[in-house]
N, C-alpha and C positions, 0 to 999 in steps of 0.2 A: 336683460341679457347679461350684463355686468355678474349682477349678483347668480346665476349659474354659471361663469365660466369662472369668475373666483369660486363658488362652491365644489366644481369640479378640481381645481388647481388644490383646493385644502384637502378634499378627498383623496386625491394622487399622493399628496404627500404622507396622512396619516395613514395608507394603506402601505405606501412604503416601507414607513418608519416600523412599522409592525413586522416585518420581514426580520429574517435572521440575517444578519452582516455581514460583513465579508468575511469580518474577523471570525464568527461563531465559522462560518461553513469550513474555511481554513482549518482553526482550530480542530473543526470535526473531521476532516482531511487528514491534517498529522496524526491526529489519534488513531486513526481507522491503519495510516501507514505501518505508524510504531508497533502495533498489534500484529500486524500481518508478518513485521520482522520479526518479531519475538517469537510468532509461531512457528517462524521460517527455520530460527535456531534454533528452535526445542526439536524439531521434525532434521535436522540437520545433525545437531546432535544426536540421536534418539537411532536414528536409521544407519549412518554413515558409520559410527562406531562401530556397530556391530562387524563389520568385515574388514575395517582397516581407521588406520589413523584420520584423524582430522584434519584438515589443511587450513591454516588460514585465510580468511578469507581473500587478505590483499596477495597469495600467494600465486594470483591470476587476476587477469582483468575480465570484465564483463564477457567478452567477445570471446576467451579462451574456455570461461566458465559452461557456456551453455554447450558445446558439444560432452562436455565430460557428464552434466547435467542428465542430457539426454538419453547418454549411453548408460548411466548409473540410475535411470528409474526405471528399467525395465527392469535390472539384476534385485532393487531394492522394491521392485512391485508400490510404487508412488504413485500416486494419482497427479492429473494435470497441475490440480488445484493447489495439491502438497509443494510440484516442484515450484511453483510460480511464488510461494510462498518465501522456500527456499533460495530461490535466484535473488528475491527482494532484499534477504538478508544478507546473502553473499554480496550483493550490490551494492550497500551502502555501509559496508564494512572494512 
């Protein structure tokens, strides 16, 4: 009995241990974040120029950003996807 509940407890652990980390899934978190920003400002840049100046980001807070958002992808024909992208960049910029 001993030796399957310690074989069970070494099982658990080396199945664990093989799992990706906290650190890896984070790291792959940030990465996926900083892509989605970079896309956010290439589509920010790219679209927004076209009919008027740029505004800096910190030139609104989150909360004042998304009505202007809303009203500007319909005129700029964005997809959900685009502005969500967008808002990510304005947000932590």
């Amino acid at each position: 009995m001993k030796t399957r509940i310690l074989s069970l407890v070494l099982l658990a652990f080396v199945i664990n241990s093989c799992g990706p980390s906290k650190a890896t899934v984070a790291k792959s978190e940030l990465a996926i974040l900083i892509a989605k920003q970079n896309a956010g400002k290439e589509i920010y840049e790219n679209n927004c120029a076209k009919c008027h100046q740029l505004y800096d980001p910190k030139s609104y807070s989150i909360q004042d950003w998304q009505p202007i958002l809303k009203k500007m992808q319909i005129q700029a024909r964005l997809q959900d996807a685009e502005m969500d992208k967008i808002l990510t960049y304005l947000s932590k910029n």
